[in-house]
Short mmCIF file of the C-alpha atoms (twelve columns), coordinates in Angstrom:
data_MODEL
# 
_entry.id   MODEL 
# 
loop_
_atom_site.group_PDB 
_atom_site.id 
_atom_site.type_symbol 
_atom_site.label_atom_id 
_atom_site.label_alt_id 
_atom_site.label_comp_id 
_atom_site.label_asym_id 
_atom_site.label_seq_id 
_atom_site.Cartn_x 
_atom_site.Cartn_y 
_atom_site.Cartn_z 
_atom_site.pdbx_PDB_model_num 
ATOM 1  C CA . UNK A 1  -8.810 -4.851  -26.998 1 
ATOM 2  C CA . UNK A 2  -5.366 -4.059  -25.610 1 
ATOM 3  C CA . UNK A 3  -7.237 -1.655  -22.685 1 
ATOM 4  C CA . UNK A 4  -9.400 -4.582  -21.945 1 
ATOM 5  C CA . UNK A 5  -6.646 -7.007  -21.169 1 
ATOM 6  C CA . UNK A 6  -4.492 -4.020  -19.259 1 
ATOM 7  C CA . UNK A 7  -8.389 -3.364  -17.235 1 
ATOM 8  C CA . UNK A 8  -8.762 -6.764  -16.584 1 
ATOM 9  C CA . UNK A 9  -4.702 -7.076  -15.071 1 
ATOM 10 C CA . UNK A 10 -5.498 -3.427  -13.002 1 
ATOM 11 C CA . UNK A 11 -8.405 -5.256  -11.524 1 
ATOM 12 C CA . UNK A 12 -6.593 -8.826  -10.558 1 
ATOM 13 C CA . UNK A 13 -4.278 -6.547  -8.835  1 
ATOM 14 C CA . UNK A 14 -6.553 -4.437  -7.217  1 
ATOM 15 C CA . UNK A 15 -8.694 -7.644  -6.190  1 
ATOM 16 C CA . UNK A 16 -5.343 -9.476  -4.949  1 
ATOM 17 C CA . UNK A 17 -4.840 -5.938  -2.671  1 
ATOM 18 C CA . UNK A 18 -8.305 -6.476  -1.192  1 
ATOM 19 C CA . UNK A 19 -8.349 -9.876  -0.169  1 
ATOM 20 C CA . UNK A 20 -4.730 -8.932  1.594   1 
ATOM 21 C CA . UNK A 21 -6.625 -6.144  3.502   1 
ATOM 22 C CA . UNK A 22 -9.314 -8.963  4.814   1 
ATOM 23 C CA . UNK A 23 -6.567 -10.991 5.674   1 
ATOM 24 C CA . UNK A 24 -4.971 -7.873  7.852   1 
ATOM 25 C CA . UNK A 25 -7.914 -7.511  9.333   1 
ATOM 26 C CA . UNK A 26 -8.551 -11.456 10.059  1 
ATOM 27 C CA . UNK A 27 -5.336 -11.507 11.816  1 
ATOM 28 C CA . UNK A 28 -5.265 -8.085  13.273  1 
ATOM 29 C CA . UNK A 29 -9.092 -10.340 14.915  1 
ATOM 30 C CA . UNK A 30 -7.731 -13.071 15.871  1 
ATOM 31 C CA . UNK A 31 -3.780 -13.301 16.364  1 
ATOM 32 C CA . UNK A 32 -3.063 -12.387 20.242  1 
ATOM 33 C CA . UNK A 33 1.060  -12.635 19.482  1 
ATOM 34 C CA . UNK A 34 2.041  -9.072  18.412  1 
ATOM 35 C CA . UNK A 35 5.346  -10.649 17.116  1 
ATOM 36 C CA . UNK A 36 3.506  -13.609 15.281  1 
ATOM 37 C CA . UNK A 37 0.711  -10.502 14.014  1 
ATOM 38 C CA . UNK A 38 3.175  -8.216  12.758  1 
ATOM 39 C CA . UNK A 39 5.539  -11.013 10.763  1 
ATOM 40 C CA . UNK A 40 2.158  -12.022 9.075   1 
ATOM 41 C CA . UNK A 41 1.615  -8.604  8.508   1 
ATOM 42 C CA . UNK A 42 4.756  -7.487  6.938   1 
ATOM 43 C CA . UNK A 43 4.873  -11.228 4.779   1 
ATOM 44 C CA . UNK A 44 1.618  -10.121 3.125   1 
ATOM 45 C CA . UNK A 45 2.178  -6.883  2.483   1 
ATOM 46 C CA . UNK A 46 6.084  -7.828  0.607   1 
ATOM 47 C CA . UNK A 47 4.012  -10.325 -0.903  1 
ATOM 48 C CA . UNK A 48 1.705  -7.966  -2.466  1 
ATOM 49 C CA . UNK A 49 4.093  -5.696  -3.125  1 
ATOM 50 C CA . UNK A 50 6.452  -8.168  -4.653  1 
ATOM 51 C CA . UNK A 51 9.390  -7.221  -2.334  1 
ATOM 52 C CA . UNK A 52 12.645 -8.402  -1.748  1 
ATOM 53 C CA . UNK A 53 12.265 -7.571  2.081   1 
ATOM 54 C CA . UNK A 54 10.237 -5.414  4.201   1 
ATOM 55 C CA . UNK A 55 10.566 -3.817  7.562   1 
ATOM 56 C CA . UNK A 56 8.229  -2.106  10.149  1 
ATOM 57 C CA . UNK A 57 9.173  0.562   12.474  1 
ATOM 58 C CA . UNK A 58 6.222  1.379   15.445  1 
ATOM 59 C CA . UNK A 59 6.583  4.647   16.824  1 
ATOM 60 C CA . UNK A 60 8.273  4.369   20.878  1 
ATOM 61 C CA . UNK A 61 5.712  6.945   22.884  1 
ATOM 62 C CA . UNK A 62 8.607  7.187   25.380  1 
ATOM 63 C CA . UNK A 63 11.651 8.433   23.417  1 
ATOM 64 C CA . UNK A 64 9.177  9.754   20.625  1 
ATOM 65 C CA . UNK A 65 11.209 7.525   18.271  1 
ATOM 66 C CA . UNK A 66 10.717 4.659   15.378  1 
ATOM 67 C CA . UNK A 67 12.150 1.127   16.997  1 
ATOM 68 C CA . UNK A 68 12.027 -2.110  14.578  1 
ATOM 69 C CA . UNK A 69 9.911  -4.381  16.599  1 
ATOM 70 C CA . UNK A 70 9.668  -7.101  13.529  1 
ATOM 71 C CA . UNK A 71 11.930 -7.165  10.455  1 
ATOM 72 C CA . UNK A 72 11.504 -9.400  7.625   1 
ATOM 73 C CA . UNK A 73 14.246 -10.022 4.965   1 
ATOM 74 C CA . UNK A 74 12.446 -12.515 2.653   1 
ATOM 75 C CA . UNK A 75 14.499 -13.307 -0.404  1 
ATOM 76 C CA . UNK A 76 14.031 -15.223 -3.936  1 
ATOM 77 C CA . UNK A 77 13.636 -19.617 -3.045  1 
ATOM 78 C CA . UNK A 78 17.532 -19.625 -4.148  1 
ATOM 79 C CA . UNK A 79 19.287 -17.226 -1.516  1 
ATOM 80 C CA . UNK A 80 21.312 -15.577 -4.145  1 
ATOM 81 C CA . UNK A 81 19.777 -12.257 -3.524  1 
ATOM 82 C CA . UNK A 82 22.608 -11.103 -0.705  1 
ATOM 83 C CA . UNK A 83 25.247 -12.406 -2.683  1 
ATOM 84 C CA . UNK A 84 24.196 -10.378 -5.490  1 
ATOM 85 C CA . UNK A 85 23.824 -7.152  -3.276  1 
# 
């Protein structure tokens, strides 16, 4: 019984990670605003991965270098997080 409940909890998860990937892609559809795309992005993705805070780094063809267009620092409803870190 106890690998039933722990199947059933693996697949939740892995249904939870699907339906963010269809969101990705609705947005990545339909969102013309890189900035307003990429903080939807990144807010789904700490979401899923139950993060504190997430970043993105896009790769600069020019200098051949990662630049942080967006950066996200999402923390618990109370705020306490930086005080704690």
């Amino acid at each position: 019984m106890a690998d039933s409940k722990e199947e059933i909890t693996g697949l939740k998860e892995r249904v939870t990670q699907l339906e963010t990937c269809y969101q990705v892609t609705s947005l990545l559809n339909s969102e013309l605003n890189l900035t307003k795309l990429l903080d939807s992005i990144m807010e789904m993705v700490r979401s899923v991965m139950k993060a504190d805070a997430c970043s993105l780094l896009l790769l600069d063809e020019e200098t051949n270098e990662l630049a942080p267009p967006a950066a996200s620092l999402l923390f618990f409803e109370n705020r306490e997080f930086l005080r704690h870190h």
